[in-house]
C-alpha positions as a printed NumPy array, in Angstrom:
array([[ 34.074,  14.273,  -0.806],
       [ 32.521,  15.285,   2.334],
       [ 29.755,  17.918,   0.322],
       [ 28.421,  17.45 ,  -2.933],
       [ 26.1  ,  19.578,  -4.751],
       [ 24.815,  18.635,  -7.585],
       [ 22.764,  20.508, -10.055],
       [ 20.276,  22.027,  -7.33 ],
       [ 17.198,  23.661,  -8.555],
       [ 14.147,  25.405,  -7.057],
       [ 11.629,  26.705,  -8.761],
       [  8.823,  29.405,  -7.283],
       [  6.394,  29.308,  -9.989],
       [  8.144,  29.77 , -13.376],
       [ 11.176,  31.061, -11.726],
       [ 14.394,  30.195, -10.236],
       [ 15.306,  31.035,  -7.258],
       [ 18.228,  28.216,  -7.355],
       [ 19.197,  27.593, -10.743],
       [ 21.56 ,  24.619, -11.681],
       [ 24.006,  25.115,  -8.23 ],
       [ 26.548,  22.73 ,  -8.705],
       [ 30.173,  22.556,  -5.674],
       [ 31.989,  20.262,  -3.804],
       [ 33.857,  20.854,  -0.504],
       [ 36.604,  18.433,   0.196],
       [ 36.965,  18.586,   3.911],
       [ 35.344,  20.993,   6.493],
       [ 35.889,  24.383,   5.805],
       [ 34.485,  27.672,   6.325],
       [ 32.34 ,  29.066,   3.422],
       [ 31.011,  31.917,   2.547],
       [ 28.163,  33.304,  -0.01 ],
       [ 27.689,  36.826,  -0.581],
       [ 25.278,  38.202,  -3.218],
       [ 22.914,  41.037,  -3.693],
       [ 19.359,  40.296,  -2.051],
       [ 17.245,  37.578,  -4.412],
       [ 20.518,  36.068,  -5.495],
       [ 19.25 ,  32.722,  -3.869],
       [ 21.339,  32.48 ,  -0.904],
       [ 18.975,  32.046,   1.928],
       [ 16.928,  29.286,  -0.809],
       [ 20.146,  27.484,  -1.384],
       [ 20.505,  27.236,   2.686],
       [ 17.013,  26.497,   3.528],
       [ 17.225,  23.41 ,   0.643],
       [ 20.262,  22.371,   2.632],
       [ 18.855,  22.398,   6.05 ],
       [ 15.606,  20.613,   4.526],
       [ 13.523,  23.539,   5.416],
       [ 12.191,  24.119,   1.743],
       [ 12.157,  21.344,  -0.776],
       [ 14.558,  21.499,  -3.525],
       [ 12.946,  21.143,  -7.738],
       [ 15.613,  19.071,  -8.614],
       [ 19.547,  17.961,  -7.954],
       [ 20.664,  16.782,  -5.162],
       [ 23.212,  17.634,  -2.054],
       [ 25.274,  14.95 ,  -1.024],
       [ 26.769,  14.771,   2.636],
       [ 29.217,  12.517,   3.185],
       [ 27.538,  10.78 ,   0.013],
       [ 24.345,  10.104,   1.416],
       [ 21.431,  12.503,  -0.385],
       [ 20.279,  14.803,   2.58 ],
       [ 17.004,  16.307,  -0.697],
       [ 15.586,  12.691,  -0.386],
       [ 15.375,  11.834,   3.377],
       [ 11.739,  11.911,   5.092],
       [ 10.587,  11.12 ,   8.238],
       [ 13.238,  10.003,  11.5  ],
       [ 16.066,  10.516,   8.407],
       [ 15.261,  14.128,   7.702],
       [ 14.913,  15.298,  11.361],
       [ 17.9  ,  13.323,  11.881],
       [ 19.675,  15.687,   9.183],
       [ 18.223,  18.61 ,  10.375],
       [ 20.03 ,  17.603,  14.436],
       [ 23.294,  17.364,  12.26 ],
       [ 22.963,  20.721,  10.335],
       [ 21.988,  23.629,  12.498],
       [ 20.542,  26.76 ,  11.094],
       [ 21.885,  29.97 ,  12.445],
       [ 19.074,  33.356,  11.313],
       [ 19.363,  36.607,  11.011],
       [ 17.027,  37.192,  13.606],
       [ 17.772,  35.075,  15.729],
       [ 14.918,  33.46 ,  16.846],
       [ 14.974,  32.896,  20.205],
       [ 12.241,  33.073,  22.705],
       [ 12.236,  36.58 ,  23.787],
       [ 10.715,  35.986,  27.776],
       [ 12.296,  32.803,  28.038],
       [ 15.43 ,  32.455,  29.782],
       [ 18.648,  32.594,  27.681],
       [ 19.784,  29.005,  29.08 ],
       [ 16.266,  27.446,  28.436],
       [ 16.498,  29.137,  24.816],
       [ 20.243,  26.897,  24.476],
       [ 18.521,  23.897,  25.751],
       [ 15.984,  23.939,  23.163],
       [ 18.733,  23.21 ,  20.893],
       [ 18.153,  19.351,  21.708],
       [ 14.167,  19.598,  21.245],
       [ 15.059,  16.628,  18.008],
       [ 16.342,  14.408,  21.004],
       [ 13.507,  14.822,  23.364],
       [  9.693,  14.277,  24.046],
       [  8.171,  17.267,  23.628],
       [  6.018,  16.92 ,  27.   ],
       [  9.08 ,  17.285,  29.149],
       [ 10.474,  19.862,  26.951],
       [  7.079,  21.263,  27.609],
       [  7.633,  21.371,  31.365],
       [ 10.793,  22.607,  31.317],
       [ 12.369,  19.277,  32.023],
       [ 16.115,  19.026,  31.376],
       [ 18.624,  16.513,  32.613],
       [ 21.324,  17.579,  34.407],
       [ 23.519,  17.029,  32.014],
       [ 21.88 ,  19.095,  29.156],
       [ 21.964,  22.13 ,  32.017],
       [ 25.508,  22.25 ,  32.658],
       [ 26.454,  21.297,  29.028],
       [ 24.437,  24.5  ,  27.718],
       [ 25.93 ,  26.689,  30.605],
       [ 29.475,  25.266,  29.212],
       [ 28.737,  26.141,  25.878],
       [ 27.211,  29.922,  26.997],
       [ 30.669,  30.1  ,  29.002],
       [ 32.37 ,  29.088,  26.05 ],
       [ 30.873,  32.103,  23.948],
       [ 31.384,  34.762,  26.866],
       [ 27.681,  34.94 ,  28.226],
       [ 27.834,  32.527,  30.931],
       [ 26.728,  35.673,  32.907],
       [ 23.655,  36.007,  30.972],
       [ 21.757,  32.53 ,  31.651],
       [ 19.406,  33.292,  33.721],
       [ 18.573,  36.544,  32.239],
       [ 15.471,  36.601,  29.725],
       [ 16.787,  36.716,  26.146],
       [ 15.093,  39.796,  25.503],
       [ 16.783,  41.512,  27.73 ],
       [ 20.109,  40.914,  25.736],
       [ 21.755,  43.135,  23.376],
       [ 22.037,  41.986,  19.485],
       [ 25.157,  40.477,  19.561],
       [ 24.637,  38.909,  22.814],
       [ 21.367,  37.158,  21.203],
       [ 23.117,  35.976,  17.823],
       [ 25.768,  34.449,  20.274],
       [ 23.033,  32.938,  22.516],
       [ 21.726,  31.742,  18.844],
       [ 25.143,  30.287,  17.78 ],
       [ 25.035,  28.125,  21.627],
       [ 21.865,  26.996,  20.964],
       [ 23.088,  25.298,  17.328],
       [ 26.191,  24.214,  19.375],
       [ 23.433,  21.784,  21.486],
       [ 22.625,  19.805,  18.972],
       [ 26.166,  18.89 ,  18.373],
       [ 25.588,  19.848,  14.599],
       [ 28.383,  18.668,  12.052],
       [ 27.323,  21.415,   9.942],
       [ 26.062,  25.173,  11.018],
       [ 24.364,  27.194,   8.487],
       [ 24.19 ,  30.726,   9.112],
       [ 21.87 ,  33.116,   7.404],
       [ 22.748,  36.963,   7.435],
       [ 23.86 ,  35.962,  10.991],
       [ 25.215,  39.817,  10.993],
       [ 22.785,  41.672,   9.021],
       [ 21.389,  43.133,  11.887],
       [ 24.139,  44.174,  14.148],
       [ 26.313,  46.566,  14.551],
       [ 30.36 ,  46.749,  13.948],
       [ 31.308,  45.684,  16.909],
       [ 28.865,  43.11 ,  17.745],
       [ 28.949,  41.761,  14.195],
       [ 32.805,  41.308,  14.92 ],
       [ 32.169,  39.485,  17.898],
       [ 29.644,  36.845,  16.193],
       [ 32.549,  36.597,  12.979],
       [ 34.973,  36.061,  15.495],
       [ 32.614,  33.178,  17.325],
       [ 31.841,  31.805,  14.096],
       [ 35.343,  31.371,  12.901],
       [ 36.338,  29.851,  15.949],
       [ 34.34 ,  27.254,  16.166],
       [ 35.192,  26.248,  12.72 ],
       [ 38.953,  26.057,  14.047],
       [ 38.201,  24.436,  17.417],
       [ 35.752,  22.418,  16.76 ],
       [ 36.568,  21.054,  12.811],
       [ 32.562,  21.962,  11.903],
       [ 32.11 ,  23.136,   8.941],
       [ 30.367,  26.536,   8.812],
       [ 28.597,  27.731,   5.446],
       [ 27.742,  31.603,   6.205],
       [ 25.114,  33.729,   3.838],
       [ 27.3  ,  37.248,   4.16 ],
       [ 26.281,  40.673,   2.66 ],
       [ 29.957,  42.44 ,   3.243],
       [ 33.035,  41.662,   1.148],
       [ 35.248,  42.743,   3.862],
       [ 33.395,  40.202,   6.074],
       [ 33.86 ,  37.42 ,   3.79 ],
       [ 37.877,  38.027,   2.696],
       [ 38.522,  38.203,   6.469],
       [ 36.629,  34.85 ,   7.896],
       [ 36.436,  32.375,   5.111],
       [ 38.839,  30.273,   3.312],
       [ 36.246,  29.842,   0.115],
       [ 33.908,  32.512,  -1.194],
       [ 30.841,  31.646,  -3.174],
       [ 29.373,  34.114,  -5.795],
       [ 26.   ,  33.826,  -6.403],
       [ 24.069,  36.23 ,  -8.822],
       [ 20.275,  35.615, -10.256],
       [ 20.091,  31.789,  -8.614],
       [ 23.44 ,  31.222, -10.345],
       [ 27.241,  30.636,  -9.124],
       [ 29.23 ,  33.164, -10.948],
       [ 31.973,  33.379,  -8.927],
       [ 33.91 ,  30.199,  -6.815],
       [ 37.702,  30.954,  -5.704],
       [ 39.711,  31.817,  -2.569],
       [ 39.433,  35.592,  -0.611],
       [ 42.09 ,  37.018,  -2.441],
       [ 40.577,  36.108,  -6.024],
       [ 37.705,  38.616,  -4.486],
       [ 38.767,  41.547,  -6.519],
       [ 36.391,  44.575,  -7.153],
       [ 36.059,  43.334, -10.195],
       [ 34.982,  40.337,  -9.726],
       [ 32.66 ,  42.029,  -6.938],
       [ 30.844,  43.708, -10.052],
       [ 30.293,  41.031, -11.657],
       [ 28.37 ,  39.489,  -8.693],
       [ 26.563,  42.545,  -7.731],
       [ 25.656,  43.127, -11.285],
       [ 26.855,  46.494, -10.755],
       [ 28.865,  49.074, -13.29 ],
       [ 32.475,  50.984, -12.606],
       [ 30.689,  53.25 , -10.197],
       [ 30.798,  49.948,  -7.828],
       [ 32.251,  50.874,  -3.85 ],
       [ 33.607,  48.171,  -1.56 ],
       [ 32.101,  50.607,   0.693],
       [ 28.808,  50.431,   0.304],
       [ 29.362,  46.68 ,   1.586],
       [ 31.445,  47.476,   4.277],
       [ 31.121,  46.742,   7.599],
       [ 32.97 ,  49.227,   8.753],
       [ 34.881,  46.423,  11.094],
       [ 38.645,  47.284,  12.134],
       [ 41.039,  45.134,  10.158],
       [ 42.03 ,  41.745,  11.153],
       [ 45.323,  39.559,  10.971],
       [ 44.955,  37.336,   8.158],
       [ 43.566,  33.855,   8.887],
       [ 46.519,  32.449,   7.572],
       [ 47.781,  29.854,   5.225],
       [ 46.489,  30.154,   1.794],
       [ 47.445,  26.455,   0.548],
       [ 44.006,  25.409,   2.946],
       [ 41.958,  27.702,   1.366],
       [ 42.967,  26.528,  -2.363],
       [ 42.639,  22.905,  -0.59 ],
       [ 38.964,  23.806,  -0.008],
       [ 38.344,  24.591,  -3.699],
       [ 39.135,  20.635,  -4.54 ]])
């Protein structure tokens, strides 16, 4: 079993945010969870990444427990899973290739990374990666002086640095537009195909989910309530996640983005649900 979850807890106080998640993903796949806001998606991912501390369970990665590493183990994690944000989080007057090559801060002294000093290497690797994504263009450009999409994508190169073997992505198109929201999906799922990574993506759309992932998580007051393949994502199974009554719309989810082939074979998604 290449991810195990088991029984993961965190408690703010008196209450859960995380309440008893238990999966398992067989093999790399690409996995999303959708959920109204405060359904404990961004907890679950931040417990994963070893950015908040879990209350109990643990989350077994190729079946070592990443919830009970410290020190030179847990930064060692954190170079393996990258953390893709909402808002991005790049340097805004920093140049977009500089903001890539921070991606490999875990690997360096943070004196030379103070300086500015990269090996060659790391340079033309990042400007690789940038090309890769479509923004070779932009590397020498600040990264505030990008659009949205173009930052996300400068974002998703910068995880790509630390060679991760997991990316977590947070909302990663909360804040974007159609367009540029299809162009980060599209980057996202690609990755996962080229690469063999497996990608676990916090989404807020149903359309979004049904067209990018082969497993769809349902989580509802800290809970799972809902584990299956796309097309298992009926409205009214939506409901039931949203906690919302027969005056539910797909639409109010929607991201408006122009329909998409189908990502194919079926038997891989049901594959990921072992």
């Amino acid at each position: 079993m290449l991810l195990d979850v088991r029984n993961v807890s965190r408690l703010f106080g008196t209450k859960a945010a995380v309440d008893e998640v238990s999966f398992s993903v067989a093999r790399s796949g690409f996995v999303g969870v959708i959920g109204r806001s405060g359904a404990g998606k961004s907890t679950f991912l931040r417990m994963m990444n070893r950015l908040t501390d879990a209350t109990s369970g643990e989350i077994l990665f190729e079946g070592r427990d990443i919830l009970a590493l410290t020190g030179a183990e847990k930064r060692d994690w954190q170079s393996q899973c990258a953390m893709i944000f909402q808002q991005f989080n790049l340097v805004p007057r920093m140049d977009v290739v500089s903001n890539v090559l921070h991606g490999t801060l875990a690997h360096r002294s943070t004196l030379a990374s103070m300086f500015g000093f990269w090996p060659d290497d790391d340079v033309l690797k990042a400007l690789a990666i940038l090309d890769r994504l479509g923004i070779a263009e932009q590397a020498s450009k600040r990264a505030e002086a990008l659009s949205g999409g173009q930052q996300q994508r400068v974002a998703i190169a910068r995880a790509l640095m630390q060679d991760p073997k997991v990316i977590l992505a947070d909302e990663p198109i909360a804040s974007l537009d159609p367009m540029n929201a299809q162009v980060v999906m599209d980057t996202l799922r690609r990755i996962h195909d080229e690469d063999n990574r497996m990608v676990i993506a916090n989404l807020h759309t149903l359309d979004t989910a049904r067209r990018y992932c082969d497993r769809v998580i349902g989580m509802r007051d800290g809970r799972i309530v809902f584990d299956g393949t796309p097309d298992q994502l009926t409205t009214g199974v939506a409901r039931d996640i949203y906690g919302a009554d027969a005056s539910f719309s797909e639409s109010a989810t929607s991201t408006s983005i122009d329909a998409l082939p189908s990502r194919g074979d079926d038997a891989y998604a049901r594959e990921m649900l072992a």
